[in-house]
C-alpha positions as CSV (number, residue, x, y, z in Angstrom):
1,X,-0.8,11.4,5.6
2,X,-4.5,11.7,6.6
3,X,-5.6,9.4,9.8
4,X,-8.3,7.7,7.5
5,X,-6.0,6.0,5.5
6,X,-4.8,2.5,6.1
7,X,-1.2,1.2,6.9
8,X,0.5,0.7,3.3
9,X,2.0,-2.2,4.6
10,X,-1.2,-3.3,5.5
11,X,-3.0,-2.6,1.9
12,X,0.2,-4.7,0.1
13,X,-0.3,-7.6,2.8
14,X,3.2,-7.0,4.2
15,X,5.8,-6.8,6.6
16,X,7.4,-3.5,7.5
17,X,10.7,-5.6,7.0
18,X,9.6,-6.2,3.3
19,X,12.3,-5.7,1.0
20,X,11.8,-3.8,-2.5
21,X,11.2,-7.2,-4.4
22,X,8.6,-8.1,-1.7
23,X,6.9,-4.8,-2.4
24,X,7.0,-5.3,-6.3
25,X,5.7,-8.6,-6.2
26,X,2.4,-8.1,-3.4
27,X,1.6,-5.4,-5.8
28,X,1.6,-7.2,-9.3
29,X,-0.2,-9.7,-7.9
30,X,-2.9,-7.6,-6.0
31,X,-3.0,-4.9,-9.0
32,X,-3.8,-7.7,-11.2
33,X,-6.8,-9.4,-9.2
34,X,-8.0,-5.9,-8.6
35,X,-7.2,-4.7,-11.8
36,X,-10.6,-2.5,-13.1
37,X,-10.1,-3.8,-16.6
38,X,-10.4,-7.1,-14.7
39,X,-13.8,-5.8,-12.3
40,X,-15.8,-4.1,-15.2
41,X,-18.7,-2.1,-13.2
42,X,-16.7,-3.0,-9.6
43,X,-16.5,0.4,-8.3
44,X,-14.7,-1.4,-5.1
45,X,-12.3,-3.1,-6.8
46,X,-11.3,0.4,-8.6
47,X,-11.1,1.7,-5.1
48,X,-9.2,-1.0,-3.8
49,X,-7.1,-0.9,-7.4
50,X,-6.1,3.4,-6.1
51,X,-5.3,2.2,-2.8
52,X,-2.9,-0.6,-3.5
53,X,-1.3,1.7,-6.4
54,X,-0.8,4.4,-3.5
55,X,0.6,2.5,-1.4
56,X,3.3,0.8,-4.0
57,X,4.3,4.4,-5.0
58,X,5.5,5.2,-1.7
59,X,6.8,2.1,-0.5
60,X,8.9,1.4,-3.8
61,X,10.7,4.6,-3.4
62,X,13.5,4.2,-1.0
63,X,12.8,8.2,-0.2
64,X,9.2,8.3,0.4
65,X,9.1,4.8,2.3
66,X,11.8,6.3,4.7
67,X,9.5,9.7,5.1
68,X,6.7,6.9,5.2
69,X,8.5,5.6,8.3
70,X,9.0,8.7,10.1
71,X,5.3,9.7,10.2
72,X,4.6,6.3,11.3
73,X,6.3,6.8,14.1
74,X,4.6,9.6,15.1
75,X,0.7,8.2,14.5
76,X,-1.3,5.5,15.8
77,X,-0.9,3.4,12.8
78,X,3.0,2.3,13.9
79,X,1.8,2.2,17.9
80,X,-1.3,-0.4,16.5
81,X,0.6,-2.7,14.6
């Protein structure tokens, strides 16, 4: 996980306690205002649109959120929040 990158949890709006459904529903509803089909010519929404997408593919795998966790730990990103 590069330093640059925001907190996941962060990008969807939520709690590190967020369940699965939590996760689902933060991004639908942030996919969809961001959406580049819906931000024709927004090259900051299509940005924002990879960055939420990123962050819903690790966090809604029960693997890849628990690796997630683990390098949290270990970075300034879980010692900031």
């Amino acid at each position: 996980m590069a330093s640059t990158k925001r907190d996941y949890y962060e990008v969807l709006g939520l709690s590190r306690e967020a369940s699965q459904t939590e996760v689902k529903k933060a991004y639908r509803r942030l996919a969809r205002d961001h959406h580049p089909d819906a931000n024709p010519g927004d090259t900051g929404a299509e940005e924002r649109f990879k960055e939420l997408t990123e962050a819903y593919e690790v966090l809604s795998n029960p693997q890849a959120r628990r690796a997630y966790h683990l390098r949290l730990r270990t970075s300034s990103v879980w010692a900031a929040s």
